[in-house]
Structures are given as C-alpha cells and as structure tokens.
N, CA, C and O atoms as CSV, one atom per row, in Angstrom:
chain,resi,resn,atom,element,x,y,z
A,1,UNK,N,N,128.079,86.804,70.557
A,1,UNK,CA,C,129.435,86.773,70.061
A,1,UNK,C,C,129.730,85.343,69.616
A,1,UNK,O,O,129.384,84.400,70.327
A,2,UNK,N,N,130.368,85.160,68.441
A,2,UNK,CA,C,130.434,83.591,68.096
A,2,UNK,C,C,132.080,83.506,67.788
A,2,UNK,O,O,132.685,84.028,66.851
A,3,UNK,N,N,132.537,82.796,68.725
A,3,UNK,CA,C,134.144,82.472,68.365
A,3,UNK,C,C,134.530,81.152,68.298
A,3,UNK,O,O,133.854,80.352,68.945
A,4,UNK,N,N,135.670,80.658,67.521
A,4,UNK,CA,C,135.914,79.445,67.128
A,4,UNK,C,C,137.162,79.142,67.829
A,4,UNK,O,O,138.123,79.873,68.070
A,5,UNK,N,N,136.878,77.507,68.199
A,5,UNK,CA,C,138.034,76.901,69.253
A,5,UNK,C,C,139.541,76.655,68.663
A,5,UNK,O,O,139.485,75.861,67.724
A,6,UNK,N,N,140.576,77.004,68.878
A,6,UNK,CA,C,141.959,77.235,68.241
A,6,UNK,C,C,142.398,76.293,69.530
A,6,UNK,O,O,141.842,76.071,70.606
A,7,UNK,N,N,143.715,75.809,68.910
A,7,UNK,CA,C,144.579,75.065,70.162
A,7,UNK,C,C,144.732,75.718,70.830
A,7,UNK,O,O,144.705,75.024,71.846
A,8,UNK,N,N,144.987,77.147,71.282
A,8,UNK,CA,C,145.150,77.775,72.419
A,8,UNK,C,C,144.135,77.984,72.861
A,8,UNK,O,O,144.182,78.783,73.796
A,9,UNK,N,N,143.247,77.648,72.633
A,9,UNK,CA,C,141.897,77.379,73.480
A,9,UNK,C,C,141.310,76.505,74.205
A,9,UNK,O,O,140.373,76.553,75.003
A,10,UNK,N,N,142.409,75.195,73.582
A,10,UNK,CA,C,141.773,73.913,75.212
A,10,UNK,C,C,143.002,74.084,75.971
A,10,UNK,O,O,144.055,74.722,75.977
A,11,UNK,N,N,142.077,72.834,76.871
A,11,UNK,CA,C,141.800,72.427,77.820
A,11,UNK,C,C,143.617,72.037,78.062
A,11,UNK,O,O,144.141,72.425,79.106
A,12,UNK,N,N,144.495,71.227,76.971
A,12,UNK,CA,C,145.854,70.877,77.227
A,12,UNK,C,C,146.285,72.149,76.530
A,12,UNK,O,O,147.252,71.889,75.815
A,13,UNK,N,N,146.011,73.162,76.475
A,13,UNK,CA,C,147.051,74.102,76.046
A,13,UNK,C,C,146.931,75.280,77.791
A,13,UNK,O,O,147.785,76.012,78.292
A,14,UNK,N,N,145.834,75.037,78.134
A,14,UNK,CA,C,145.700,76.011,79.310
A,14,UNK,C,C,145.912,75.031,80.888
A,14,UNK,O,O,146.062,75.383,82.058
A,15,UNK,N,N,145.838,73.759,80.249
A,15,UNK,CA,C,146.810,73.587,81.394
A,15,UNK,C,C,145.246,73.216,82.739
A,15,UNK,O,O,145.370,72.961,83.936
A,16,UNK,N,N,143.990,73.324,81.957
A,16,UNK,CA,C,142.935,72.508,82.718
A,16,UNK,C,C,143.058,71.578,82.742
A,16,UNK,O,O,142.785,71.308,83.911
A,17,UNK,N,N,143.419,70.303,82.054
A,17,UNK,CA,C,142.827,69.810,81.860
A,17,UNK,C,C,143.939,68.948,80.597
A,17,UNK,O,O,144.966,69.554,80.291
A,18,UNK,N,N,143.691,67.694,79.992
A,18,UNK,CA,C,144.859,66.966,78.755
A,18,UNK,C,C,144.228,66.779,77.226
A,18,UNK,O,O,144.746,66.419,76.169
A,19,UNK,N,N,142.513,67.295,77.676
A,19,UNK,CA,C,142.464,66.870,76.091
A,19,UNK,C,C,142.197,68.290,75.209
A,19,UNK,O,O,141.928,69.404,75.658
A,20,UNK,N,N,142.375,67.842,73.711
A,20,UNK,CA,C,142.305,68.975,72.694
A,20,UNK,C,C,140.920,69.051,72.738
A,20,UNK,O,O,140.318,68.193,72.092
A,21,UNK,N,N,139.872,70.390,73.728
A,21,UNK,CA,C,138.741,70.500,73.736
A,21,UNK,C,C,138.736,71.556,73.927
A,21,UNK,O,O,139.842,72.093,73.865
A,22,UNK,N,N,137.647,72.363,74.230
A,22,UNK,CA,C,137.572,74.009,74.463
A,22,UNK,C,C,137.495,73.707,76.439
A,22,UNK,O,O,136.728,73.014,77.107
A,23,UNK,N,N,138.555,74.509,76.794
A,23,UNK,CA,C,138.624,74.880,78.427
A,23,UNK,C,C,137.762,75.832,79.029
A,23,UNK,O,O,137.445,76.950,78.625
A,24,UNK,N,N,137.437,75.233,80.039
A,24,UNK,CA,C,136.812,75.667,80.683
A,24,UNK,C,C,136.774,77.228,80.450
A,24,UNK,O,O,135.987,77.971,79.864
A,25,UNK,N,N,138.154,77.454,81.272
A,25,UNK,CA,C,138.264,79.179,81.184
A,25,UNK,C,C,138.162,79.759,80.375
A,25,UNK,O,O,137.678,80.889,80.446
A,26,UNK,N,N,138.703,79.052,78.941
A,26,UNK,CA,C,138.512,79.948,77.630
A,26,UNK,C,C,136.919,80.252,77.555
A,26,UNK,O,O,136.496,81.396,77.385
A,27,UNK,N,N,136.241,79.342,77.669
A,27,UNK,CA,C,134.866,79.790,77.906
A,27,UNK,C,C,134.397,80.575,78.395
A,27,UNK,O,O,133.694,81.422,77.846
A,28,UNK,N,N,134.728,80.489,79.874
A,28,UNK,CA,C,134.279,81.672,80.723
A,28,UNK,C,C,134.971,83.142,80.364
A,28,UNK,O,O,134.510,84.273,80.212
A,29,UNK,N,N,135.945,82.724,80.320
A,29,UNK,CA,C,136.360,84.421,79.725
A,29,UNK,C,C,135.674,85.252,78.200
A,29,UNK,O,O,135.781,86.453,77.952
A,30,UNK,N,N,134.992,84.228,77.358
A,30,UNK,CA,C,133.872,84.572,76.091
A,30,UNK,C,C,132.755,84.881,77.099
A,30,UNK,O,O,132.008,85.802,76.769
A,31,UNK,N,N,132.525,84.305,78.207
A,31,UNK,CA,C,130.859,84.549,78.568
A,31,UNK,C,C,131.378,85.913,79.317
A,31,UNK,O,O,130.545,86.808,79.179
A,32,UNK,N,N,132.497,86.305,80.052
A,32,UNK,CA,C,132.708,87.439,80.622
A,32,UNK,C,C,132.526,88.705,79.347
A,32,UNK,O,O,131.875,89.740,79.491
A,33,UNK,N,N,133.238,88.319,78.183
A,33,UNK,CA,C,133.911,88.996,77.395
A,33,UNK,C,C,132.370,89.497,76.537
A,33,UNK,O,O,132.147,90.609,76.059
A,34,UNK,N,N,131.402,88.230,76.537
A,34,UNK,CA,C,129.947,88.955,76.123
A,34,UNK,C,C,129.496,89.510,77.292
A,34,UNK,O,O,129.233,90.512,76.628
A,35,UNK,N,N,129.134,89.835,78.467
A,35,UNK,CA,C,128.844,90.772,79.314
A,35,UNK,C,C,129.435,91.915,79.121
A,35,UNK,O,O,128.544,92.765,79.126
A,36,UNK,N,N,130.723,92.534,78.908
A,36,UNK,CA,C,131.264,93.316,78.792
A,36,UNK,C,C,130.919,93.868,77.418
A,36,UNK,O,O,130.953,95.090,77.273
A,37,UNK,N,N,130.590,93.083,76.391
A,37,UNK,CA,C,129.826,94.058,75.249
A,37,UNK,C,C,128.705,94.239,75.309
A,37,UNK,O,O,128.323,95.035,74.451
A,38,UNK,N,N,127.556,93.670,76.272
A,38,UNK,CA,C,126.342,93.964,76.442
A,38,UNK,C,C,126.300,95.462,77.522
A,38,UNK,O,O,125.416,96.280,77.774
A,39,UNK,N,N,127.599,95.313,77.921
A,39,UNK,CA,C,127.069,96.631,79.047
A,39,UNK,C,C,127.174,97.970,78.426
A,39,UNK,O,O,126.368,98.892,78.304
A,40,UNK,N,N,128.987,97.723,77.902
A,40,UNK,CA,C,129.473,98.726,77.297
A,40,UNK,C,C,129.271,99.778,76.822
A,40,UNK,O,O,129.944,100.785,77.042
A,41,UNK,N,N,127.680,99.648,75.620
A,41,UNK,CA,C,127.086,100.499,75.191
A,41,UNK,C,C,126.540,101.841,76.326
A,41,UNK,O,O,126.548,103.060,76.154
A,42,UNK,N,N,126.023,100.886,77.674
A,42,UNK,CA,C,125.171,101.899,78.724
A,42,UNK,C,C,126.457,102.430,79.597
A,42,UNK,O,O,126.121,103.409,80.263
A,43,UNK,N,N,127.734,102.093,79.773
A,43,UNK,CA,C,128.553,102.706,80.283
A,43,UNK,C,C,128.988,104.398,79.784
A,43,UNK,O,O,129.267,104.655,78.613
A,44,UNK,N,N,128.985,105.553,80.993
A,44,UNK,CA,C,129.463,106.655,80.914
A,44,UNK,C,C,130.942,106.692,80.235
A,44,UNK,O,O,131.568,105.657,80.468
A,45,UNK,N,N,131.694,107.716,79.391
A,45,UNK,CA,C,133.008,108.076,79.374
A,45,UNK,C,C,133.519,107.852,81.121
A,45,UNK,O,O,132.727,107.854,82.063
A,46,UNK,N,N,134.722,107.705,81.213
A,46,UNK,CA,C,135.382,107.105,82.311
A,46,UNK,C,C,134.940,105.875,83.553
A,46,UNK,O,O,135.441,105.650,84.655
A,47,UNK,N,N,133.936,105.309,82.921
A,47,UNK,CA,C,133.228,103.834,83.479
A,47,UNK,C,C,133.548,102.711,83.129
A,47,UNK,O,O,133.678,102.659,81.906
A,48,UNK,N,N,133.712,101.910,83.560
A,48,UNK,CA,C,134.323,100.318,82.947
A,48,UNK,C,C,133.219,99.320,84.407
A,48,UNK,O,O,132.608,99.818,85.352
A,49,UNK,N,N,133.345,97.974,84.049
A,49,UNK,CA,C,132.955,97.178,84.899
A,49,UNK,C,C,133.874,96.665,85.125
A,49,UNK,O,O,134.966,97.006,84.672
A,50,UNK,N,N,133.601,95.310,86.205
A,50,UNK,CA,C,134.329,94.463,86.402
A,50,UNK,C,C,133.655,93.512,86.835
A,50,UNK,O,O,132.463,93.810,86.907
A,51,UNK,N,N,133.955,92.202,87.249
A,51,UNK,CA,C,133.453,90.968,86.908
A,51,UNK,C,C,133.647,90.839,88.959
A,51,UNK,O,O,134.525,91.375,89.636
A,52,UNK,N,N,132.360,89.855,89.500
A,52,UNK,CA,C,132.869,89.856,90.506
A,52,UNK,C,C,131.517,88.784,91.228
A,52,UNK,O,O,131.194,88.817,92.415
A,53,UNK,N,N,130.922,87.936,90.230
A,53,UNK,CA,C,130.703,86.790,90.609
A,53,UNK,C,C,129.902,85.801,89.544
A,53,UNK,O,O,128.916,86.067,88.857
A,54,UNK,N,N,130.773,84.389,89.654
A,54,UNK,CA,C,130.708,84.142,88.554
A,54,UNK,C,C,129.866,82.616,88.803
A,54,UNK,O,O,130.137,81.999,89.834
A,55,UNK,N,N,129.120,82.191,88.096
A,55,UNK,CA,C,128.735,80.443,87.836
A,55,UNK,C,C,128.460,79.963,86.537
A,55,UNK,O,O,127.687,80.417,85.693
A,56,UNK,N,N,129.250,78.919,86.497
A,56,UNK,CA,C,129.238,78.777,85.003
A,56,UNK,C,C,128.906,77.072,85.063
A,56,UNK,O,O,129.369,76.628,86.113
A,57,UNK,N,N,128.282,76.069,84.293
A,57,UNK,CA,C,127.993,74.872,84.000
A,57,UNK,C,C,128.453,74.752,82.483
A,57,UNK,O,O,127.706,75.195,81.611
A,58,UNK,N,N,129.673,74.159,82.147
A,58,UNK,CA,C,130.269,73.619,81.211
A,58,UNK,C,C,129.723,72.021,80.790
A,58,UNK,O,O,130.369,71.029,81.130
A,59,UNK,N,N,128.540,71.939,80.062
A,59,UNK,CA,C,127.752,70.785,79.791
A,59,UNK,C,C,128.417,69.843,78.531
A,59,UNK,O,O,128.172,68.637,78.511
A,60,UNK,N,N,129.248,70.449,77.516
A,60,UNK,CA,C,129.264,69.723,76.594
A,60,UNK,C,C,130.942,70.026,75.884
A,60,UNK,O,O,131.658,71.000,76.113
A,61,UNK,N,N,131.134,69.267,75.303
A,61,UNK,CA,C,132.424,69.678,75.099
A,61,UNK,C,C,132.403,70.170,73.451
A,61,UNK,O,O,131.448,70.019,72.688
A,62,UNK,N,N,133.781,70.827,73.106
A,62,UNK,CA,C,133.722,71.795,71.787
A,62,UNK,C,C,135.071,71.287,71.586
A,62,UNK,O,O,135.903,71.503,72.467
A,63,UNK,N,N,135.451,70.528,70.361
A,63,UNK,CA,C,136.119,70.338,69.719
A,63,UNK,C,C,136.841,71.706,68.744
A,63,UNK,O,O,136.164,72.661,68.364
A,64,UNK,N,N,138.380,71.542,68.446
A,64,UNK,CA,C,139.177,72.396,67.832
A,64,UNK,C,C,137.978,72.864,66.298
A,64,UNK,O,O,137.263,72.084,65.668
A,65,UNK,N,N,138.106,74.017,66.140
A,65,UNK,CA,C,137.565,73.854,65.272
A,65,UNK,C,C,135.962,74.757,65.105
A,65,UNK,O,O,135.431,75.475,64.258
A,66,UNK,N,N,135.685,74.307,66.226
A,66,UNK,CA,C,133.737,74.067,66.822
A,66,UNK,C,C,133.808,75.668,66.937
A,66,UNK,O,O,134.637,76.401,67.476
A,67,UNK,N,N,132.222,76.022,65.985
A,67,UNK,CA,C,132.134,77.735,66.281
A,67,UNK,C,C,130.759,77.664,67.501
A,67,UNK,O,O,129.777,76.921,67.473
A,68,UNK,N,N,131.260,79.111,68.902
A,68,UNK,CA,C,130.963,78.727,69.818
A,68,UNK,C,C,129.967,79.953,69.616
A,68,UNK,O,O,130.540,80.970,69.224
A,69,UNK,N,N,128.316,80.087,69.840
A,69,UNK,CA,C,128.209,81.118,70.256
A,69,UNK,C,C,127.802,81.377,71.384
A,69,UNK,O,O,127.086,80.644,72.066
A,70,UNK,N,N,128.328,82.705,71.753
A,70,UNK,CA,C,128.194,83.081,73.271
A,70,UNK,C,C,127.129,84.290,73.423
A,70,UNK,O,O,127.169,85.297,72.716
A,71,UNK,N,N,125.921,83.999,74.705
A,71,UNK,CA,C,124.853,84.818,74.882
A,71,UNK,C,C,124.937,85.730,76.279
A,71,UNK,O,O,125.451,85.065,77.178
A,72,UNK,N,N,124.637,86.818,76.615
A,72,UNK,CA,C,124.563,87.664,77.633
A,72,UNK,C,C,123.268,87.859,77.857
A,72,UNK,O,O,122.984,88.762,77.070
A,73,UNK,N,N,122.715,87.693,78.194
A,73,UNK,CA,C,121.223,88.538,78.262
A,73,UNK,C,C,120.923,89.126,79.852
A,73,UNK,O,O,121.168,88.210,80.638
A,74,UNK,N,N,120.682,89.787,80.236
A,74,UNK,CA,C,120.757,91.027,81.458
A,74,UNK,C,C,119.234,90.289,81.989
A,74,UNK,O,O,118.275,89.998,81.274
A,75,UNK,N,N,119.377,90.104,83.465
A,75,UNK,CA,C,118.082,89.660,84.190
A,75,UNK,C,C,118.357,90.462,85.379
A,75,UNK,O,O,117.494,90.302,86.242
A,76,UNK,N,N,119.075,91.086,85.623
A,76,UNK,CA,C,118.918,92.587,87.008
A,76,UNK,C,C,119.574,93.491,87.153
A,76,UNK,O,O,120.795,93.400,87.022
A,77,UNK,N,N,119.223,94.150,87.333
A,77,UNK,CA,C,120.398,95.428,87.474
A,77,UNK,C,C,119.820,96.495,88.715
A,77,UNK,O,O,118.699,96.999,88.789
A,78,UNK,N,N,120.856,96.636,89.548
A,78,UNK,CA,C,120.242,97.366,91.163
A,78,UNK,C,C,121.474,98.474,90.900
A,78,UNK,O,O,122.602,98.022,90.701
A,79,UNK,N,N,121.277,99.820,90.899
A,79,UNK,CA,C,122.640,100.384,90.718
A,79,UNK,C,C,123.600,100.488,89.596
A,79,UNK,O,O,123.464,100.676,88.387
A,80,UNK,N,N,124.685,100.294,90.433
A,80,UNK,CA,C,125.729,99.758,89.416
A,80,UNK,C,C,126.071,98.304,89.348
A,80,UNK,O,O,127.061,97.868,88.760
A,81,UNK,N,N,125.059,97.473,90.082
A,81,UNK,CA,C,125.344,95.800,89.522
A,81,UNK,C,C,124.468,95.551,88.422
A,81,UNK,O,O,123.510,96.308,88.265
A,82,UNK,N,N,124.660,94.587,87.629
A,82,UNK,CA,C,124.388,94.252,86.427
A,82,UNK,C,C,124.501,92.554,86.245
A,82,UNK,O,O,125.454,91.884,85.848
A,83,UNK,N,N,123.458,92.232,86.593
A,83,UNK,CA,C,123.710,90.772,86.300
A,83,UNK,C,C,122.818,89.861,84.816
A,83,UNK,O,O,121.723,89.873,84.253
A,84,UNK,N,N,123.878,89.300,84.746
A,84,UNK,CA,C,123.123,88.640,83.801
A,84,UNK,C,C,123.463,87.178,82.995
A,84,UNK,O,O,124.631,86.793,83.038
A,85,UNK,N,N,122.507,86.399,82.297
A,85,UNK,CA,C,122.533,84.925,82.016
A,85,UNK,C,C,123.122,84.841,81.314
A,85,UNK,O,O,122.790,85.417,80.277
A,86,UNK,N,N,124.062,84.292,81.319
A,86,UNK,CA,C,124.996,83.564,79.751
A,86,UNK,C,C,124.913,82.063,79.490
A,86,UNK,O,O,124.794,81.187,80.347
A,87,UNK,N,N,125.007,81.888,77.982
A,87,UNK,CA,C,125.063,80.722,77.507
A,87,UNK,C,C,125.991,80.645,76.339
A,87,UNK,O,O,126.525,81.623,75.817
A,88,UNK,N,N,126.200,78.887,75.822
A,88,UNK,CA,C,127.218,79.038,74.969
A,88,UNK,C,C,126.165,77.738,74.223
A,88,UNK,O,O,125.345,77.100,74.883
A,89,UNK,N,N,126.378,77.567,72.930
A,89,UNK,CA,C,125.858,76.834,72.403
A,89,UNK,C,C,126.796,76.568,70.823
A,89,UNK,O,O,127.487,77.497,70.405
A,90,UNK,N,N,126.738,75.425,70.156
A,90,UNK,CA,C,127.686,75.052,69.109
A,90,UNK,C,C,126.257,75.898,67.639
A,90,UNK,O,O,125.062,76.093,67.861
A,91,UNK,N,N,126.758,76.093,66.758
A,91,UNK,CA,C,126.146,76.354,65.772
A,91,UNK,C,C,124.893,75.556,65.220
A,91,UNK,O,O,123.815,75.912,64.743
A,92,UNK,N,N,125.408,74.481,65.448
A,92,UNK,CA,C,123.203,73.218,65.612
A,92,UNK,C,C,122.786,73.720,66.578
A,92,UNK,O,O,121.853,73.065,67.042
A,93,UNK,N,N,123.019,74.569,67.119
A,93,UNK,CA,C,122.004,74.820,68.605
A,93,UNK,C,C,122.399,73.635,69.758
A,93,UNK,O,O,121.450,73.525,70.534
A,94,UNK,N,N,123.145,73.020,69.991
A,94,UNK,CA,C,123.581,72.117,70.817
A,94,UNK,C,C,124.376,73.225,71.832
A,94,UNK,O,O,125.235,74.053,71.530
A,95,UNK,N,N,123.740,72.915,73.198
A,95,UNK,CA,C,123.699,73.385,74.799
A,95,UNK,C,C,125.347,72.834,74.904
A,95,UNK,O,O,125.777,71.684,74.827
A,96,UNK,N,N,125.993,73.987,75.088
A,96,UNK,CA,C,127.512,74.389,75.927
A,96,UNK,C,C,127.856,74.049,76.752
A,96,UNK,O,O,128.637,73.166,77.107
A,97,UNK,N,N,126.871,75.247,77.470
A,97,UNK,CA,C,127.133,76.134,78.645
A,97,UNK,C,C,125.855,76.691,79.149
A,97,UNK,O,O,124.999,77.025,78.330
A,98,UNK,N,N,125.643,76.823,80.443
A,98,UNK,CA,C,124.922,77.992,81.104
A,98,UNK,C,C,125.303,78.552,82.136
A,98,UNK,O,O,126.075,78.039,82.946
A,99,UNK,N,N,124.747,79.807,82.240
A,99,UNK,CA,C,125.067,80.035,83.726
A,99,UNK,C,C,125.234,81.462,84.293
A,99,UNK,O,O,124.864,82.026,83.264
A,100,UNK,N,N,125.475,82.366,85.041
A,100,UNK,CA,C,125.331,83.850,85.133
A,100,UNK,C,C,126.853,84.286,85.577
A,100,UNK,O,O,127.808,83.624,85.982
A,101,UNK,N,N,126.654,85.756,85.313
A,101,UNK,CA,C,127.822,86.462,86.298
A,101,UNK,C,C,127.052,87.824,85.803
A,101,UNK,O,O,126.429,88.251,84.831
A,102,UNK,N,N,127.619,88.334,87.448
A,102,UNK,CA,C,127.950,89.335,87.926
A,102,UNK,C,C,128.947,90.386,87.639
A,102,UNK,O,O,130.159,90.176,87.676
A,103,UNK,N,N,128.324,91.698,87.307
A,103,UNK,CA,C,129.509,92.775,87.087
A,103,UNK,C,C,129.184,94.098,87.605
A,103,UNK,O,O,127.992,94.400,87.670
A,104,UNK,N,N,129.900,94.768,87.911
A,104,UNK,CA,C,129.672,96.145,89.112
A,104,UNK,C,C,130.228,97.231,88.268
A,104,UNK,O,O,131.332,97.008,87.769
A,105,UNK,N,N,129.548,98.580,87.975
A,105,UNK,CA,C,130.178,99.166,86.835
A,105,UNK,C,C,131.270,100.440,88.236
A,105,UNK,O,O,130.921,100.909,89.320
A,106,UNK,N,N,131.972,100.503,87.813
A,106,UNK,CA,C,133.357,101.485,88.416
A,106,UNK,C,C,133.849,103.181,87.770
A,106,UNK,O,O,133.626,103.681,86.667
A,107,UNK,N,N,134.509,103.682,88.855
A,107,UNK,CA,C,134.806,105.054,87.918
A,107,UNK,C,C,136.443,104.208,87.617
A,107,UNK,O,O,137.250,103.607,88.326
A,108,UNK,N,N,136.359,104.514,86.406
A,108,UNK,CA,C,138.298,103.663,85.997
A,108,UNK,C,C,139.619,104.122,86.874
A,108,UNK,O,O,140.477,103.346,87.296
A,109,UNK,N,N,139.597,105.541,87.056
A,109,UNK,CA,C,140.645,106.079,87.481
A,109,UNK,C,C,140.294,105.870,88.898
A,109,UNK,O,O,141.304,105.486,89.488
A,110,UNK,N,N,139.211,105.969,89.740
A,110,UNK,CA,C,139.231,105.355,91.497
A,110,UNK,C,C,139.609,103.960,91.299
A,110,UNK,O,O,140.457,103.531,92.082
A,111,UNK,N,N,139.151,103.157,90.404
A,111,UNK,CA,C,139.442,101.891,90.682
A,111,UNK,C,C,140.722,101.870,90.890
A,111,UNK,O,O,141.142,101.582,92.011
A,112,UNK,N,N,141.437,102.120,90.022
A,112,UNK,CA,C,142.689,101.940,89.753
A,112,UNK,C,C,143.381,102.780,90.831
A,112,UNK,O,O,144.536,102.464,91.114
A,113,UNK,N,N,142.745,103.936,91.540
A,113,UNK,CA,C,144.282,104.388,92.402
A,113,UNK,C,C,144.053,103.454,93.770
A,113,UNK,O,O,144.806,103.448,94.743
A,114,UNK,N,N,142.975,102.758,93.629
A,114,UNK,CA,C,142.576,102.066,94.675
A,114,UNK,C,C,143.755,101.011,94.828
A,114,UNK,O,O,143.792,100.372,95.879
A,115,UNK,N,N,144.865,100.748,93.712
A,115,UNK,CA,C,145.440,99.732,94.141
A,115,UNK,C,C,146.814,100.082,94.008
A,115,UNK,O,O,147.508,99.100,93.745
A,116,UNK,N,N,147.595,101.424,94.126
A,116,UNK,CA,C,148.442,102.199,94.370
A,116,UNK,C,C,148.695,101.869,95.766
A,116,UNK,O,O,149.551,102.486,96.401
C-alpha cells in the first residue's frame, strides 16, 4: 500500500510529537491497515480480525509530502492468529520502518455482543 504524508499525518497535528513529519501512529495504523488487506482476501463472510500485538521501529523520518510504502508479508499463522512483518520504506527504497503485528481473525457479530 503506498500513501502520502498530509499535515494530518504528523507528528504536530496528532499531538506525538511538534514537528511537521509523519507520526508515529499514522504509521502504525498504514502497517495495521496493510495487514488487514493482506488477510482480508482469506477471511470467511462474517469474519473480520483484529489487531492485538504490535512492534513497530520508526527508523527514519517522512516529510509532508513523502510517498510511504507500506509492506505486510505473513511469517505464521497457528489458527486464527496471523502474524506478520511489516515495513515502510520512502519511494528510493530508503528504510522507514520495521517491525511485526499480530492479528486474531473473529466471528464479527460474537465479537461485538461480547461488549454489550
């Protein structure tokens, strides 16, 4: 997935952080947001995941502007966990990000009455 850094994407708009750079979280939520299209495809009608452990190494910084791309690639899966490596890298191939998360695939409607 390759997305480009907008002011609502750093670091002083989210409140990480004061400078105009890509934030942390905005990041992590692209590396979540590519897991969730890598799974998607193998998910049943009424299945969704969810995210439920995360490490991320934010190596380099991304200026307004900077197109980011973001990688998923799957290294286990036991069940319904699904883990796998993400990275982020600028369009020269210049190193982001690395790092994994974790996602557990769910039936949507138990999840959810689970918190009724």
């Amino acid at each position: 997935m390759t997305f480009v850094v907008g002011e609502s994407d750093t670091a002083a708009a989210l409140g990480s952080g004061s400078l105009p750079v890509l934030a942390t979280p905005r990041l992590l939520a692209w590396c979540e947001a590519a897991t969730c299209a890598a799974l998607e495809p193998a998910l049943d009608d009424g299945r969704t995941s969810v995210g439920t452990r995360i490490s991320l190494e934010h190596s380099a910084a991304s200026p307004v502007g900077a197109e980011v791309i973001v990688t998923a690639d799957p290294t286990h899966r036991d069940g319904r966990l699904h883990r796998f490596r993400v990275s982020g890298r600028h369009t020269d191939g210049k190193l982001v990000a690395t790092g994994e998360v974790t996602r557990v695939v769910v039936d949507t409607d138990r999840f959810l009455a689970r918190l009724g």
